[in-house]
C-alpha positions as CSV (number, residue, x, y, z in Angstrom):
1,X,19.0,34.2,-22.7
2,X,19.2,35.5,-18.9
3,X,22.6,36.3,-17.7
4,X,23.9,35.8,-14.0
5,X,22.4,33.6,-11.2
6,X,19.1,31.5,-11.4
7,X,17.0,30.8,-8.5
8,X,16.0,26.9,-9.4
9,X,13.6,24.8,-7.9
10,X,14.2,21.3,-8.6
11,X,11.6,18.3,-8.4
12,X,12.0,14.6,-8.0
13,X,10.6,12.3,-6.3
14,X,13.7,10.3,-4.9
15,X,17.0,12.3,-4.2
16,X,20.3,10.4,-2.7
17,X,20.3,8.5,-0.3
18,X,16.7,7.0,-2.2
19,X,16.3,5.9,-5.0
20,X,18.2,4.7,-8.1
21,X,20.2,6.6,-11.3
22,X,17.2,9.2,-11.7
23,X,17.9,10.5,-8.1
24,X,21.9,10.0,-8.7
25,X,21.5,12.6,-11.8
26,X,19.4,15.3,-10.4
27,X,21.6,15.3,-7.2
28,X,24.9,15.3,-9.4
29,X,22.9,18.4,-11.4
30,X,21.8,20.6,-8.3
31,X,24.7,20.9,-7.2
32,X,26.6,21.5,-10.3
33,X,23.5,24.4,-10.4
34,X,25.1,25.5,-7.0
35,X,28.4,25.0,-7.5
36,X,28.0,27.5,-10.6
37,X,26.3,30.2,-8.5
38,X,22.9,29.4,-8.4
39,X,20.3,29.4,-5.7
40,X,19.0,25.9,-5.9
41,X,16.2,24.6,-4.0
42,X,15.2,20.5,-4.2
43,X,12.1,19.0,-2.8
44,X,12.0,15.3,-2.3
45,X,10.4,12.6,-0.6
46,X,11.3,12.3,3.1
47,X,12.5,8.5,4.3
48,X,12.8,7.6,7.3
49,X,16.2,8.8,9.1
50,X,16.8,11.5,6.9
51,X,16.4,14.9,8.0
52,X,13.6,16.9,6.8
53,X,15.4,20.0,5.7
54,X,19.3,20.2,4.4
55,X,21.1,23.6,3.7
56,X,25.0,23.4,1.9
57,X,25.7,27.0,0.6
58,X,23.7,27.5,-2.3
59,X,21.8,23.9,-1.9
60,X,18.8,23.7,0.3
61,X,16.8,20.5,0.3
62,X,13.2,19.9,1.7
63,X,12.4,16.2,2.2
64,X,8.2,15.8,2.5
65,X,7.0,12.8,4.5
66,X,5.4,10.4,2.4
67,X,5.9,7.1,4.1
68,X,8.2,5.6,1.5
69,X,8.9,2.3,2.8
70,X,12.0,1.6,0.9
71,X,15.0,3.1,-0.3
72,X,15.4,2.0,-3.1
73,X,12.0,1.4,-4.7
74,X,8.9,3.5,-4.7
75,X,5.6,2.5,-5.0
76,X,2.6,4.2,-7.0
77,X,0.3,5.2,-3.7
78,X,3.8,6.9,-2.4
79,X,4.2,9.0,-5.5
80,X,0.8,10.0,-5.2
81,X,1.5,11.1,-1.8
82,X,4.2,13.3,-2.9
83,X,2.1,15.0,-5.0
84,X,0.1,16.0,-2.2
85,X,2.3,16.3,0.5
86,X,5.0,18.3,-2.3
87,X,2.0,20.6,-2.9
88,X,0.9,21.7,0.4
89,X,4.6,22.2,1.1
90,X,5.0,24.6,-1.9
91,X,1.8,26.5,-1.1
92,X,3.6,27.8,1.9
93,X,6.6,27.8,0.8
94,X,6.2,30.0,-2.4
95,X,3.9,32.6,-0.4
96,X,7.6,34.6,0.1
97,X,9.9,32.9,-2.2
98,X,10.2,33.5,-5.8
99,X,12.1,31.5,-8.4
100,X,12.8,31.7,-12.2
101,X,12.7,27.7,-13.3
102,X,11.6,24.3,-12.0
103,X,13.8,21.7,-13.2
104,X,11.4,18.5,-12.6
105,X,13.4,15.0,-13.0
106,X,10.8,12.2,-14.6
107,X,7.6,13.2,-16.4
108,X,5.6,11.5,-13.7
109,X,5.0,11.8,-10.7
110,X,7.7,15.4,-10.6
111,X,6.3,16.9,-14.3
112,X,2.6,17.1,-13.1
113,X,4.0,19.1,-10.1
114,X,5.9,22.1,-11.8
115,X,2.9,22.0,-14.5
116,X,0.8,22.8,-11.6
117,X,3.3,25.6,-10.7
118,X,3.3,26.7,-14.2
119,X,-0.5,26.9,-14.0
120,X,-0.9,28.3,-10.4
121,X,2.3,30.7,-10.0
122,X,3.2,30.8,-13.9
123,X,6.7,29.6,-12.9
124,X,8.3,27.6,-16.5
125,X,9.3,24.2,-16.2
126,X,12.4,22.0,-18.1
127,X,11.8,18.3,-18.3
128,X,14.2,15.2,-18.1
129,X,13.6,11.8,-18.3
130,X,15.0,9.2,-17.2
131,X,13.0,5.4,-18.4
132,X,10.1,4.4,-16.5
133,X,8.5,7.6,-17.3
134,X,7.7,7.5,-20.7
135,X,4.2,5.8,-21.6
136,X,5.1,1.9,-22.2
137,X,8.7,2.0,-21.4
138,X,7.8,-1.0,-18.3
139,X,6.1,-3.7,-17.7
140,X,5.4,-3.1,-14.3
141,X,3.1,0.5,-15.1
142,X,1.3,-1.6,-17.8
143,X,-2.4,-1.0,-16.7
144,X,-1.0,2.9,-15.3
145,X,0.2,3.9,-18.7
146,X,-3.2,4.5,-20.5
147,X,-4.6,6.2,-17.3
148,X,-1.8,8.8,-17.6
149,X,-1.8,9.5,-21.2
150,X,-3.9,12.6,-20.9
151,X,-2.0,14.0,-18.4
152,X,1.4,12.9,-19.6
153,X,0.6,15.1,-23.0
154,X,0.0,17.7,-21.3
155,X,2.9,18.0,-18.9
156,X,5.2,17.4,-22.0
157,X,3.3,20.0,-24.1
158,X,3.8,22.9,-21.7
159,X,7.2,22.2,-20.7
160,X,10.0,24.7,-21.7
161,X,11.5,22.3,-22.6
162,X,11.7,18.0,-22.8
163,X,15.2,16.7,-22.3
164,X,16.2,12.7,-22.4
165,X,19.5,11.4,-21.9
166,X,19.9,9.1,-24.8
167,X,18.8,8.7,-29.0
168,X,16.9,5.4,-27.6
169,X,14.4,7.5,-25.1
170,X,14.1,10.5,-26.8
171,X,12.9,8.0,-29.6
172,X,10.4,6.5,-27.1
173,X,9.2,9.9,-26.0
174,X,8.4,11.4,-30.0
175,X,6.2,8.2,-30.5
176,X,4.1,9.6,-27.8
177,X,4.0,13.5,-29.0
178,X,4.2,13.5,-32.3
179,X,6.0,17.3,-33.2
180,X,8.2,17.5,-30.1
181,X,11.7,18.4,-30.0
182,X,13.5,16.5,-27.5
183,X,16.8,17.7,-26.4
184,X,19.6,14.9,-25.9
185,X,21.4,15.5,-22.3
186,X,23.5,12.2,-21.3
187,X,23.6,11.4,-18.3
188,X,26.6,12.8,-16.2
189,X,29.3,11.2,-14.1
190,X,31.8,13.0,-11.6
191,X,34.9,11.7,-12.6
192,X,36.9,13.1,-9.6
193,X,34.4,10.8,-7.4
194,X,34.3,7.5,-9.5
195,X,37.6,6.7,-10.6
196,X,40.5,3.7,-11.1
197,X,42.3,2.3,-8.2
198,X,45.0,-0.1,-8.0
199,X,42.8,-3.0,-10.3
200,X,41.9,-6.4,-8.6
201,X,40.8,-10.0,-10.9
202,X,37.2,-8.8,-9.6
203,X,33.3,-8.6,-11.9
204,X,31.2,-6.0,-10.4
205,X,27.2,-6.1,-10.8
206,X,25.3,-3.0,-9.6
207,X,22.0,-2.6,-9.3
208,X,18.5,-3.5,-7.7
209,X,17.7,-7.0,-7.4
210,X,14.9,-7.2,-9.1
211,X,14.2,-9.7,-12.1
212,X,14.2,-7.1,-15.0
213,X,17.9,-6.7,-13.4
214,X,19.1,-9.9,-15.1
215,X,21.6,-10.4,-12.6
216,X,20.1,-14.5,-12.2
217,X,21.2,-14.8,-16.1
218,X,24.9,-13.3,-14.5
219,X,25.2,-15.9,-12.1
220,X,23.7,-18.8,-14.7
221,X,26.6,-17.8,-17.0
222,X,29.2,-17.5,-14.7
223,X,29.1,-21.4,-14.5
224,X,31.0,-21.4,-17.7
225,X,33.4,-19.0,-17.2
226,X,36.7,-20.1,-15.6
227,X,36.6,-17.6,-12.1
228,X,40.1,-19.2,-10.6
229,X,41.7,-16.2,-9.1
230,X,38.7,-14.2,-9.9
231,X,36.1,-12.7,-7.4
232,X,32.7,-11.2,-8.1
233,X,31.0,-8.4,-6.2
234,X,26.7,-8.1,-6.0
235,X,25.9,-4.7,-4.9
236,X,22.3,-3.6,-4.5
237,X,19.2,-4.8,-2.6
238,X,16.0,-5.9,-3.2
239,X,12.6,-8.4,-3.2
240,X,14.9,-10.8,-5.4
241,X,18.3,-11.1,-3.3
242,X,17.2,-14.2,-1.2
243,X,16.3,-16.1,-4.6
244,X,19.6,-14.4,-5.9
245,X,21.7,-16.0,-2.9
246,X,19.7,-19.4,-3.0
247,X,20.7,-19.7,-7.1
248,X,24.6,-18.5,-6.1
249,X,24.4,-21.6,-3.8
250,X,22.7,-24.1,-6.0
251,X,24.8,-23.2,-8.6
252,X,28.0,-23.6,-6.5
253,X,29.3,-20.6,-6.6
254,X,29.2,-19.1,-2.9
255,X,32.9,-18.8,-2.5
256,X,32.8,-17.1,-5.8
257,X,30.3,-14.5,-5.1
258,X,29.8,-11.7,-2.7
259,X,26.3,-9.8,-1.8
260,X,26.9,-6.7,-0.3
261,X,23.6,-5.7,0.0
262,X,22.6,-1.6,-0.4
263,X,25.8,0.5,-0.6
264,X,24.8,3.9,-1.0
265,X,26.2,6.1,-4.0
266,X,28.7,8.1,-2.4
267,X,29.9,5.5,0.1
268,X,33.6,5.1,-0.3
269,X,32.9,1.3,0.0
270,X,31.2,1.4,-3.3
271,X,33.5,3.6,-5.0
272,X,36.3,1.0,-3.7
273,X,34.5,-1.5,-5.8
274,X,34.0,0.2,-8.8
275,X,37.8,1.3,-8.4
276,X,39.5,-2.2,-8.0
277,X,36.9,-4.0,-10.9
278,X,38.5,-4.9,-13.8
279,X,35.5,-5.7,-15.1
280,X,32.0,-4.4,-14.6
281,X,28.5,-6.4,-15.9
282,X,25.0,-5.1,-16.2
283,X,22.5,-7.5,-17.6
284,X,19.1,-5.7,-17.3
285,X,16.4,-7.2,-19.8
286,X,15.3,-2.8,-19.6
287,X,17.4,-0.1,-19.2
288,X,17.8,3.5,-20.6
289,X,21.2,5.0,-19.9
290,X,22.6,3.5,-16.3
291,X,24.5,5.6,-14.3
292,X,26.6,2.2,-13.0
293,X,27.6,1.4,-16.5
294,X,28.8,5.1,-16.6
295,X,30.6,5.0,-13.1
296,X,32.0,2.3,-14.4
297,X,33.3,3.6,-17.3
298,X,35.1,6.5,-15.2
299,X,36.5,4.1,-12.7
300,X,37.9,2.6,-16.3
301,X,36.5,-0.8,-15.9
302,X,35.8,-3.1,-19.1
303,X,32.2,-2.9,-19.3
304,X,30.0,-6.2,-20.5
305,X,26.0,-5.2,-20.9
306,X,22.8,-6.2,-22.7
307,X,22.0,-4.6,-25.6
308,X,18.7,-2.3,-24.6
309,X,17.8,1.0,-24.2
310,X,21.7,3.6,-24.6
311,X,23.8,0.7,-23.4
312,X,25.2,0.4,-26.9
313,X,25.6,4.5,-26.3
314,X,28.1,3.8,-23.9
315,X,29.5,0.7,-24.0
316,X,30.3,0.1,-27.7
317,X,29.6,-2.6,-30.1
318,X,32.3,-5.2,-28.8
319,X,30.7,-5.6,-24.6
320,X,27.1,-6.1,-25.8
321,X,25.4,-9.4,-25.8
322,X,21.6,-10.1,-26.1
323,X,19.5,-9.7,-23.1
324,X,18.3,-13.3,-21.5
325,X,21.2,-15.1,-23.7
326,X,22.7,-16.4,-20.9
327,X,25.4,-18.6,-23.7
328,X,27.0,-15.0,-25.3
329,X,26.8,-13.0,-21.6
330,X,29.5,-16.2,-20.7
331,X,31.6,-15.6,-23.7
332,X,31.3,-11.9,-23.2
333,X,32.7,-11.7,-19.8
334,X,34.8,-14.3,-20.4
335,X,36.6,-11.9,-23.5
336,X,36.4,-9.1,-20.7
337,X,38.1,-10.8,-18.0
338,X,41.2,-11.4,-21.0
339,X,41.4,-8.3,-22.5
340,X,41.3,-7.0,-18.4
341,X,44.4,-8.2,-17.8
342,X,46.2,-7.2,-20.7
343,X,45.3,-3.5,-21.7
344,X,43.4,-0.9,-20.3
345,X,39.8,0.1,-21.5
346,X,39.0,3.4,-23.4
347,X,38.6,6.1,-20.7
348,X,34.9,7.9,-20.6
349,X,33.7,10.8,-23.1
350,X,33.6,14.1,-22.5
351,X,29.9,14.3,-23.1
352,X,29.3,12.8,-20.0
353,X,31.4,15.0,-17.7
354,X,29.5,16.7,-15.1
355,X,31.1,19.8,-15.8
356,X,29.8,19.6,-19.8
357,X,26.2,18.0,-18.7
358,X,25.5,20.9,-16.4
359,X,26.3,23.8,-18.8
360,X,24.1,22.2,-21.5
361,X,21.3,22.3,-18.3
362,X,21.9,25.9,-17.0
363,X,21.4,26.9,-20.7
364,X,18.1,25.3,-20.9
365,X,17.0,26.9,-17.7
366,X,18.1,30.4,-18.6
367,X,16.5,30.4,-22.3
């Protein structure tokens, strides 16, 4: 194993402000990486507003132009575009830069980027997934998934090494490459940044507002819980909020519920919410290991969430319901919301402490 400081390149597609828990992990990792010494370089899409280039210390980020439309969704024309755009930026860039690792974040569009570095500039690659990734995991890349197969095998194959953040993905993943060890790597969480405050009668939902986000089967069941006193916060944004709002309304519970529309991760808006919750919900009919359920955790909210992908990995047998069972997600929040106000919940694992999560990464990089 190498000893002293790495010179990383890491690769994602989204990186904070865009994008969703992939972008909040490889963000939280670079600059552990940095934070530990290392000379990290990240290249991302660009967005528009965001500057182009970022230096912090050891941290410099490169944001291509893409024309990525949205913050917090990406579409498949605008990965392709970074795969372009990412290359002809690296072709300059690498003609007087040398590093020791790429540290790509999701399989595709990022892994067929450092495989062509491996290829080209024999530079090694470490892999982690995050969900959408891995061949069949969603319905929306139905008809992309066979296209990719090839390719997907090939970038897994030659990787240093395949990391996944939960038992249920890297599962998923050894379906697909039969042979492969995958190394479990939760997810992390900085607990100095996402913690309790002073605790309010409030039910947070975090996420984008998208169908496969469940967060209509939230409002359907709060209609039988008993919200006197009780107040629940929507964060996130999306092609579904305006039906989202229209089905709050119709189901009378507009006084009830708040949409805050796109807080960004590190806002202290959103880390307010997550603070005063005493309760937090995820209801996603797809998941692999969400980062809100996990900020949630730190900021020692009871936690109610279907029961797909790692959810039962974090939550625990006793907040899990069945995804679309609108009847037990009622009679799950409704237990939550009791046992809120009269204990506290466990507080979160070390497992998923930055501090742990990056270690076990700088290992895999210097191997």
């Amino acid at each position: 194993m190498r000893r002293g400081p790495l010179r990383i390149l890491v690769l994602n597609h989204e990186y904070p402000p865009v994008g969703g828990g992939g972008s909040s992990v490889a963000c939280e990792v670079a600059r552990g990486y940095a934070a530990a010494g290392h000379r990290v370089t990240v290249v991302t899409m660009g967005h528009a507003g965001l500057s182009e280039l970022e230096q912090d210390d050891h941290l410099t980020i490169h944001r291509v132009e893409c024309g990525r439309r949205w913050r917090d969704r990406c579409t498949v024309p605008e990965m392709t575009r970074f795969l372009h755009a990412a290359r002809r930026f690296l072709r300059r860039h690498l003609a007087d830069r040398h590093y020791d690792v790429a540290h790509a974040h999701f399989i595709v569009p990022a892994g067929a980027l450092a495989l062509w570095l491996k290829r080209a500039y024999g530079l090694p690659y470490i892999l982690t997934s995050h969900g959408s990734d891995v061949l069949g995991y969603n319905e929306r890349f139905r008809f992309l998934y066979p296209l990719l197969t090839p390719l997907w095998r090939r970038i897994v194959a030659e990787a240093r090494t395949v990391t996944a953040p939960s038992q249920y993905l890297a599962r998923l993943i050894a379906l697909h490459q039969s042979g492969l060890d995958v190394n479990i790597v939760p997810n992390l969480v900085d607990t100095r940044q996402f913690r309790a405050a002073a605790k309010e009668n409030r039910i947070l939902v975090v996420g984008r507002l998208i169908e496969t986000k469940g967060i209509q089967d939230v409002l359907a069941a709060l209609v039988s819980v008993d919200l006197n006193g009780w107040t629940v916060d929507i964060v996130g944004d999306g092609p579904y909020r305006r039906t989202l709002q229209e089905r709050a309304a119709d189901l009378d519970l507009s006084e009830r519920v708040a949409f805050h529309g796109w807080l960004p991760r590190e806002s202290d808006a959103l880390k307010a919410l997550y603070g005063r919750a005493r309760v937090f919900v995820s209801a996603s009919h797809k998941e692999n290991m969400s980062m809100c359920l996990l900020e949630a955790k730190a900021a020692l909210c009871f936690l109610v969430a279907s029961n797909v992908g790692a959810s039962a990995e974090i939550v625990g047998a006793q907040g899990l319901f069945e995804a679309h069972d609108v009847s037990a997600l009622g009679l799950t929040i409704a237990s939550a919301m009791r046992k809120a106000l009269v204990g506290d919940p466990p507080a979160i694992e070390d497992c998923f402490h930055s501090s742990r999560v990056v270690r076990r990464y700088e290992e895999l990089c210097a191997s």
